[in-house]
SERO-4910 file (N, C-alpha, C, O; in steps of 0.05 Angstrom, whole numbers):
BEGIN
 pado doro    nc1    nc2    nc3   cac1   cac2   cac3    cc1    cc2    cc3    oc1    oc2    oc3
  Unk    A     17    -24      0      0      0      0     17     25      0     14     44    -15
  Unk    A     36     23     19     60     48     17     75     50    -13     88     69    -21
  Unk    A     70     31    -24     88     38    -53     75     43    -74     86     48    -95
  Unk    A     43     41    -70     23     52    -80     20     76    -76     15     91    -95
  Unk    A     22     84    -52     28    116    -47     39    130    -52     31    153    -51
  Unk    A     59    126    -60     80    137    -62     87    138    -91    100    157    -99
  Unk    A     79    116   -109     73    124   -136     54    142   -139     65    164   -145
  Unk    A     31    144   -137     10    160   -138     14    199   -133      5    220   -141
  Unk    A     40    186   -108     51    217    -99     70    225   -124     72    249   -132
  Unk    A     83    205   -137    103    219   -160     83    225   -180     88    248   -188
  Unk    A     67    217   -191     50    219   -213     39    243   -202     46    262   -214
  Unk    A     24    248   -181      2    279   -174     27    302   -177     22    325   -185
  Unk    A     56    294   -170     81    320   -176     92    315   -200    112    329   -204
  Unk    A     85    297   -220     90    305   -239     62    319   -264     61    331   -286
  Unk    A     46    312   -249     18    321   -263     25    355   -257     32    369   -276
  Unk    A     22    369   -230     21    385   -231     58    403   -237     62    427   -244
  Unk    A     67    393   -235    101    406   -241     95    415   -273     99    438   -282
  Unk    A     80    386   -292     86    391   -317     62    402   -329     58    426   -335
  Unk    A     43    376   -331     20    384   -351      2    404   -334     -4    422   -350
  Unk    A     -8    409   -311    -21    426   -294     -4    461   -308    -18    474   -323
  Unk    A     25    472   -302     38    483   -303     38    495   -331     27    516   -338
  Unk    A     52    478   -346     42    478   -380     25    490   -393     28    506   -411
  Unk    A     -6    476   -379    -26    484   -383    -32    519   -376    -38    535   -394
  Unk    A    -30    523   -358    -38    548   -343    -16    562   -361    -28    573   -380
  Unk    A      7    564   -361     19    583   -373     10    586   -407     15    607   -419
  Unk    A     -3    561   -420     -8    562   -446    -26    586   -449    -20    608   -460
  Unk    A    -52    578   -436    -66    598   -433    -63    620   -433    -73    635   -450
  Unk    A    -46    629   -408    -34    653   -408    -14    665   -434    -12    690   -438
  Unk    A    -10    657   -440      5    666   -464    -16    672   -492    -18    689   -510
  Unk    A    -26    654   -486    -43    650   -514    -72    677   -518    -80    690   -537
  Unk    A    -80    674   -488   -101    690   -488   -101    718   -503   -121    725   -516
  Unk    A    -77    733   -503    -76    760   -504    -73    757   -538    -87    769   -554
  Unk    A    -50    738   -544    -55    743   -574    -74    731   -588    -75    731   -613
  Unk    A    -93    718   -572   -117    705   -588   -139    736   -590   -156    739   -608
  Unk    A   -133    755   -569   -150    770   -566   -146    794   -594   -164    805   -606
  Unk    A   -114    795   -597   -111    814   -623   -110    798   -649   -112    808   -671
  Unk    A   -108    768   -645   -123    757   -674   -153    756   -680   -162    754   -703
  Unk    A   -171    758   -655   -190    753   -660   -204    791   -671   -220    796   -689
  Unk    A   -192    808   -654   -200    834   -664   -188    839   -704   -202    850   -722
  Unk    A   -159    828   -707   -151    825   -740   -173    800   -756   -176    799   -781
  Unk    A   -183    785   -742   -200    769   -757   -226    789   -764   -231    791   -788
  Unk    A   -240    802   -746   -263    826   -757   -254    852   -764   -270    870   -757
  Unk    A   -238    858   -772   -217    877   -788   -237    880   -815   -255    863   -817
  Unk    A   -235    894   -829   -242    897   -855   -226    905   -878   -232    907   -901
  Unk    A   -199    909   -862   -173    913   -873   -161    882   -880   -164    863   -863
  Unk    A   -145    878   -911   -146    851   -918   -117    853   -904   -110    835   -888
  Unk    A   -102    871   -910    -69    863   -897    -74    855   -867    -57    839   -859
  Unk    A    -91    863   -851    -89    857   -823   -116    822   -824   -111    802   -811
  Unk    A   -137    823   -839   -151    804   -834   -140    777   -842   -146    757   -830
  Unk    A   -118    776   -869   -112    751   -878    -94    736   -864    -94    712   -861
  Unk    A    -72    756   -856    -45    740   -834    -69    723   -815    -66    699   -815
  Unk    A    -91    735   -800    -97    718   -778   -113    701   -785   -116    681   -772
  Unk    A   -126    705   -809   -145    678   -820   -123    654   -824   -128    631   -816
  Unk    A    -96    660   -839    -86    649   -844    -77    625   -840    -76    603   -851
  Unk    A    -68    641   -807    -50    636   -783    -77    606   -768    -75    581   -770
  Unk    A    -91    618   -761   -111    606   -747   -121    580   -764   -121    557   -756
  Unk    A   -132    592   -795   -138    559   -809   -110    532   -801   -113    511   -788
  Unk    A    -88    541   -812    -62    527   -809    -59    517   -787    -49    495   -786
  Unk    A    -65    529   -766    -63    513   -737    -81    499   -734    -75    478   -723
  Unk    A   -111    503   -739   -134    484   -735   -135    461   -747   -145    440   -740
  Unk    A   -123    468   -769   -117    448   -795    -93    424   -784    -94    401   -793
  Unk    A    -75    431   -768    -57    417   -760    -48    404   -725    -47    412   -702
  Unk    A    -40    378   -742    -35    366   -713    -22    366   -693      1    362   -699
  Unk    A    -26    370   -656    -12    385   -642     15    370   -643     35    384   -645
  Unk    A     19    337   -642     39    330   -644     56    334   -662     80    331   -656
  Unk    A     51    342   -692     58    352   -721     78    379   -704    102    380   -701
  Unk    A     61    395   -696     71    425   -682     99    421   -671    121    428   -680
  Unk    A     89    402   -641    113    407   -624    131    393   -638    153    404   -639
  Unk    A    131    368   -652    156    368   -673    168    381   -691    189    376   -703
  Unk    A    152    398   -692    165    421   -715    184    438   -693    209    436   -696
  Unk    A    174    451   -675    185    466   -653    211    456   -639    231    469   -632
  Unk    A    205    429   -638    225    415   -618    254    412   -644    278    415   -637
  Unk    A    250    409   -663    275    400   -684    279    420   -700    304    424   -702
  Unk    A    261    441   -720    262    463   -730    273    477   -712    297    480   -716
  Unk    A    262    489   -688    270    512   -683    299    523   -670    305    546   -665
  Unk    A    310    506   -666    341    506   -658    352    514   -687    370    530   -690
  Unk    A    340    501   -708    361    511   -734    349    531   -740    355    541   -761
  Unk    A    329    546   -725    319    566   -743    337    587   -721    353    599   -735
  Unk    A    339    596   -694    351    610   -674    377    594   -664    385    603   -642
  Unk    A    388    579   -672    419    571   -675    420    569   -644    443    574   -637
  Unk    A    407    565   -627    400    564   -597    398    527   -597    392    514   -617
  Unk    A    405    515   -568    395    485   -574    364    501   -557    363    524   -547
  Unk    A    346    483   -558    319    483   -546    310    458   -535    309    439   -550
  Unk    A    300    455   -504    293    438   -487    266    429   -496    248    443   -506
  Unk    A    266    402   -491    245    393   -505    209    405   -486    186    402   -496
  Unk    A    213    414   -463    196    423   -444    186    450   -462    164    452   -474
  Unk    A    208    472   -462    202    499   -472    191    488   -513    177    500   -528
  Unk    A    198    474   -515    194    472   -547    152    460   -544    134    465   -559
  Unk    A    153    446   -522    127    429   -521    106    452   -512     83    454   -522
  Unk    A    122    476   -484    108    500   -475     98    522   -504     75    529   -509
  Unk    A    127    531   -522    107    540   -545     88    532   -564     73    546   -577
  Unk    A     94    502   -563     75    491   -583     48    490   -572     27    490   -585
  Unk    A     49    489   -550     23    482   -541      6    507   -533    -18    506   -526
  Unk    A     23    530   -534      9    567   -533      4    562   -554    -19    553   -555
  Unk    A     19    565   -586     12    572   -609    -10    558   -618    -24    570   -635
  Unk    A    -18    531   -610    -38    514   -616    -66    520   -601    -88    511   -608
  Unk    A    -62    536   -582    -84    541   -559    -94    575   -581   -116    579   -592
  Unk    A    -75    590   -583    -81    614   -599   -105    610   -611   -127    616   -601
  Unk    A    -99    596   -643   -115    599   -661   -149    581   -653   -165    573   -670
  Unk    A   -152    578   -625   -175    562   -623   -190    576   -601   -214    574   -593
  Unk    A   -166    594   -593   -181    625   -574   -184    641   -584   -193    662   -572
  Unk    A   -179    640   -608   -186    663   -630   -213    669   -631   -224    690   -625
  Unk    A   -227    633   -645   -246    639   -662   -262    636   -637   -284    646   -640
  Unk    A   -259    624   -610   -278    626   -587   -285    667   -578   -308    677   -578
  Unk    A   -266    678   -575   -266    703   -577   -278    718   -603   -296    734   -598
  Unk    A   -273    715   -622   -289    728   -653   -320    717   -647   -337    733   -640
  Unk    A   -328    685   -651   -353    682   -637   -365    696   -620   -384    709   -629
  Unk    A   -359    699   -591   -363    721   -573   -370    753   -577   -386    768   -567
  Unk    A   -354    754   -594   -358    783   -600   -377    789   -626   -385    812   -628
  Unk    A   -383    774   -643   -404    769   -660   -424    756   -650   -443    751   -665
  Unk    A   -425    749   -628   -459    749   -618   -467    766   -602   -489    757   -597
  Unk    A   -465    785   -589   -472    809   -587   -492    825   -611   -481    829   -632
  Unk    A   -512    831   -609   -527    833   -628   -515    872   -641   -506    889   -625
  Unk    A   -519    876   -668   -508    900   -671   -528    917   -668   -519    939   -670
  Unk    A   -553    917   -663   -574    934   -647   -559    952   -626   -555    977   -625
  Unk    A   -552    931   -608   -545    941   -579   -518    963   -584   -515    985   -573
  Unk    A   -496    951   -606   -473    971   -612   -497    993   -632   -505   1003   -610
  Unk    A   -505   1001   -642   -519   1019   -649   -536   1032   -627   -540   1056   -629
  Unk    A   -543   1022   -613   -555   1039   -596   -539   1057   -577   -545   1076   -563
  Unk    A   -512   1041   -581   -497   1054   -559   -482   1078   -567   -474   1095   -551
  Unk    A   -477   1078   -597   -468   1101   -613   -486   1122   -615   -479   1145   -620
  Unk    A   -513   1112   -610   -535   1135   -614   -545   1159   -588   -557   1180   -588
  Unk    A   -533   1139   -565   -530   1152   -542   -505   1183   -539   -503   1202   -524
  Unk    A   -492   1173   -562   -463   1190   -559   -434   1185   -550   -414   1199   -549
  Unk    A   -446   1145   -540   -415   1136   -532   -400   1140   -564   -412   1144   -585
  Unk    A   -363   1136   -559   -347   1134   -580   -354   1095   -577   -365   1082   -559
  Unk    A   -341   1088   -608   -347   1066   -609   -322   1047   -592   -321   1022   -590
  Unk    A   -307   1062   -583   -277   1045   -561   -305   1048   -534   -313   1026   -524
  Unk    A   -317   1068   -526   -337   1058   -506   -354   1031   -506   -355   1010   -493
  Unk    A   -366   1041   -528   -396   1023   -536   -374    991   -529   -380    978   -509
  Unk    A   -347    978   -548   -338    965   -542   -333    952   -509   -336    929   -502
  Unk    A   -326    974   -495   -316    971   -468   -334    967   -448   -330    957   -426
  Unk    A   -362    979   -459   -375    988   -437   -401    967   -444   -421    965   -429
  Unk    A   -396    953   -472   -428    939   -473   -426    916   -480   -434    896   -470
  Unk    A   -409    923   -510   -401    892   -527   -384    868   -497   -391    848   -484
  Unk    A   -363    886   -497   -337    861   -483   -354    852   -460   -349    828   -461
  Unk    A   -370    855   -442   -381    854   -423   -399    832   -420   -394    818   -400
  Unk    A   -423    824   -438   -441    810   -452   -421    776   -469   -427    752   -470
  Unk    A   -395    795   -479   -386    780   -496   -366    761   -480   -364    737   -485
  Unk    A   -354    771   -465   -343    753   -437   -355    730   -428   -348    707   -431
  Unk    A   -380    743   -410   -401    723   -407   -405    694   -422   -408    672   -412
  Unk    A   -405    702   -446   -417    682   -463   -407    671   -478   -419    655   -493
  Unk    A   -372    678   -482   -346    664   -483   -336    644   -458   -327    621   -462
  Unk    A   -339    655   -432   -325    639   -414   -318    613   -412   -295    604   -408
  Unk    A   -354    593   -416   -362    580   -413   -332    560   -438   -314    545   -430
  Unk    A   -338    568   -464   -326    554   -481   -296    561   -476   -277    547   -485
  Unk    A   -293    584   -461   -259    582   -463   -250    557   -443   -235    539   -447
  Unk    A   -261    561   -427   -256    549   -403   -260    510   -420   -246    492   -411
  Unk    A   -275    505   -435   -274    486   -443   -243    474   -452   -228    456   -443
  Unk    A   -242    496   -478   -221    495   -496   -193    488   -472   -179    469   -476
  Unk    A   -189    505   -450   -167    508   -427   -166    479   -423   -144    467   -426
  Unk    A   -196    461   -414   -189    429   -409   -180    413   -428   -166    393   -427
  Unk    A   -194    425   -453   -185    409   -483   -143    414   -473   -127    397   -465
  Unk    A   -140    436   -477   -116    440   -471    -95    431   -460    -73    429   -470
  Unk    A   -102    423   -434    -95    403   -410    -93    373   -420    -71    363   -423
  Unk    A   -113    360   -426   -117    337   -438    -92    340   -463    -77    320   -464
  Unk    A    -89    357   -476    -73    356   -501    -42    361   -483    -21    355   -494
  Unk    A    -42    370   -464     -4    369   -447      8    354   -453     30    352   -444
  Unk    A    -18    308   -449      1    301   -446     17    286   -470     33    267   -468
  Unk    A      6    301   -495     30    294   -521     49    306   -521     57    314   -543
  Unk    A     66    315   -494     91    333   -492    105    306   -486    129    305   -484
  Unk    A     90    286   -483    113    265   -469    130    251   -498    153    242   -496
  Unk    A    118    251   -520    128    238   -550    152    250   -543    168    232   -535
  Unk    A    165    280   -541    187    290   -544    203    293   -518    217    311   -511
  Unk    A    194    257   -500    205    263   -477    205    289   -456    223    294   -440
  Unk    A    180    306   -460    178    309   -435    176    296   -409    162    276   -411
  Unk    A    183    299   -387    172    281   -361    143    286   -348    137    283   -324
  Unk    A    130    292   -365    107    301   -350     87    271   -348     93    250   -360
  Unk    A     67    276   -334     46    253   -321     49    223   -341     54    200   -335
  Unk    A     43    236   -363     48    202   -381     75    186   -385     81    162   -388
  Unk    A     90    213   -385    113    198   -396    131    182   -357    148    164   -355
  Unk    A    121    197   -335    135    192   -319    112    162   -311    121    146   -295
  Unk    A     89    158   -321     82    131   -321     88    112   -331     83     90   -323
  Unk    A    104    118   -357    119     94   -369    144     84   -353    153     62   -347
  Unk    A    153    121   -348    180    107   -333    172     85   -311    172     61   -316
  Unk    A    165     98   -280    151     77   -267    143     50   -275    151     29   -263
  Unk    A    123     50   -301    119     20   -301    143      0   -310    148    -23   -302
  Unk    A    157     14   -329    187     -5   -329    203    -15   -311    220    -32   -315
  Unk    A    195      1   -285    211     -5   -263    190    -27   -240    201    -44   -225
  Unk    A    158    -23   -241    142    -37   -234    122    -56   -241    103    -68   -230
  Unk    A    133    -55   -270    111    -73   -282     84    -76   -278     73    -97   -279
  Unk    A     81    -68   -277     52    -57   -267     40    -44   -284     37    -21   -275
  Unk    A     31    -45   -307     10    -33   -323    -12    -33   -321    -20    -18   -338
  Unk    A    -28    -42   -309    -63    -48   -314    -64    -26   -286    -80     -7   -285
  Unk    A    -47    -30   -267    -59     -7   -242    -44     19   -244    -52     39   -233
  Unk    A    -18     18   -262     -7     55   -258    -28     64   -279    -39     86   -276
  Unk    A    -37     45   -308    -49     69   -330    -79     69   -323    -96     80   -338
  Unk    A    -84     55   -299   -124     58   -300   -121     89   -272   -135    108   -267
  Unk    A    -91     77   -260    -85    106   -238    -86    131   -255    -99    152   -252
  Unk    A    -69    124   -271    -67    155   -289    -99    168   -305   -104    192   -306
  Unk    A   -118    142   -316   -139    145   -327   -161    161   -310   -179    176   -317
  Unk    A   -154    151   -284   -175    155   -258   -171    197   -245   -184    213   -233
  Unk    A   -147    195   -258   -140    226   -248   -146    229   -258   -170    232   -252
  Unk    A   -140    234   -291   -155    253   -314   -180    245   -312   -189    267   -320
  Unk    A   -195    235   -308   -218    230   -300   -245    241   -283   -269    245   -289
  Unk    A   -225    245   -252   -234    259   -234   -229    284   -236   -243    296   -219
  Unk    A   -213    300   -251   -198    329   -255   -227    343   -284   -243    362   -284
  Unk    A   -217    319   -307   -240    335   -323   -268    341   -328   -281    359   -339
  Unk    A   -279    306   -304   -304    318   -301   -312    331   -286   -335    337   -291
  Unk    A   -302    342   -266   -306    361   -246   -303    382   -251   -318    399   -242
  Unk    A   -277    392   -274   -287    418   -286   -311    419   -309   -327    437   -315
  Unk    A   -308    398   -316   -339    396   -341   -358    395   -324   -378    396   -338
  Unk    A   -364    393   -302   -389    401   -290   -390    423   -281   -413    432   -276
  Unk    A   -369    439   -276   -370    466   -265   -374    485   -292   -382    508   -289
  Unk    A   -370    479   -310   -376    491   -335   -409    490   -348   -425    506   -356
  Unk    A   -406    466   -344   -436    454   -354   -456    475   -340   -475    487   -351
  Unk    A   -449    477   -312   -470    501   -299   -465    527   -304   -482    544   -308
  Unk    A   -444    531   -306   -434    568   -322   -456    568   -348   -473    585   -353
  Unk    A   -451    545   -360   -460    540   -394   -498    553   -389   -514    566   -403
  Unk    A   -499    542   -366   -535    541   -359   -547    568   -351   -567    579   -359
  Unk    A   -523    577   -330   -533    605   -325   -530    627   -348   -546    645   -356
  Unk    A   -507    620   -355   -506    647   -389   -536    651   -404   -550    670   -409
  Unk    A   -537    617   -412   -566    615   -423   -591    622   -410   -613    628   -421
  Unk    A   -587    622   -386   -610    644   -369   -609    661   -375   -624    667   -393
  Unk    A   -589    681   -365   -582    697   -369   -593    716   -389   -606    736   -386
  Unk    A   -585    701   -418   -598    707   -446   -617    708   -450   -627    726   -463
  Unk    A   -630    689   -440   -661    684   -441   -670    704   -424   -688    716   -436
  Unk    A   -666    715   -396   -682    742   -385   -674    769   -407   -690    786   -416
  Unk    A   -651    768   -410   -646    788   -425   -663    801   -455   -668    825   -461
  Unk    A   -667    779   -468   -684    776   -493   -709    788   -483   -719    805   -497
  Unk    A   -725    778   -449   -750    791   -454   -747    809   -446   -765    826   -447
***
């Protein structure tokens, strides 16, 4: 039972050291420029609209493991730098989170109905108000729900950092089982976390998801 523990204790520090960690910083990274691709995606300017359509099809279009192999072996010859296979897995997995917070953000802000931005110009706000003070506000709301999705999609996607040898949760279960033989109880252990981690945020979402749609629904009458 103690050596059950004690595996379980290396796997929960490597969950959170790597893929927990990973995760959160992807996000962070990703959010802000998903926020100025998603404002160049409703641009009406083609030099500023096509880079981010571009950018965004090509990543959606492509596979995250495809990415961080590109990152992990390209990008040392491209910056003559060597690159750790952790930081190569950390940008692949922002640049891959970008183009899918894009179009969650562009959605968001295209459902906002353009009544309400007209009405707000008619009041005498500038349209950086009407934005600040009506659209983003509404449009938050009724983004959250799906960002917050995409963030677990995200997490779940960490642990293809292990292909390029990262040590994170999967890959430090292989190590372990080589050493314990033990497969049927470290990978149903590992199954049972991701498990307990995503449906617990998919239920906390699922109710965000419910109240927005209230929300909407009083609003409309």
């Amino acid at each position: 039972m103690s050596g059950y523990l004690s595996t379980l204790g290396t796997l929960l520090v490597a969950l959170l050291l790597y893929n927990v960690r990973m995760t959160v910083i992807a996000i962070v990274l990703a959010l802000p420029v998903a926020c100025l691709f998603a404002a160049a995606r409703l641009s009406r300017h083609w030099l500023i609209h096509a880079p981010a359509t571009v950018y965004v099809n090509v990543l959606r279009s492509s596979p995250l493991v495809m990415i961080m192999f590109w990152v992990y072996t390209v990008g040392p010859m491209i910056t003559g730098q060597p690159n750790s296979a952790y930081l190569a897995a950390q940008l692949a997995l922002a640049a891959f989170e970008v183009a899918y917070f894009t179009e969650i953000i562009r959605a968001g802000l295209q459902s906002v109905a353009v009544g309400q931005r007209n009405a707000g110009l008619a009041t005498g706000l500038t349209r950086g108000q009407v934005t600040r003070l009506i659209i983003l506000p509404q449009a938050l709301r009724r983004m959250t729900p799906s960002l917050l999705t995409q963030g677990l999609i995200a997490f779940q996607d960490s642990t293809i950092a292990s292909v390029i040898s990262v040590p994170d949760v999967l890959q430090t279960t292989t190590v372990v089982n080589a050493r314990e033989q033990d497969p049927i109880t470290l990978y149903a252990t590992l199954a049972a976390m991701f498990l307990v981690i995503c449906f617990a945020v998919s239920r906390t979402i699922s109710r965000m998801e419910r109240d927005v749609r209230r929300q909407m629904g009083l609003a409309a009458t």
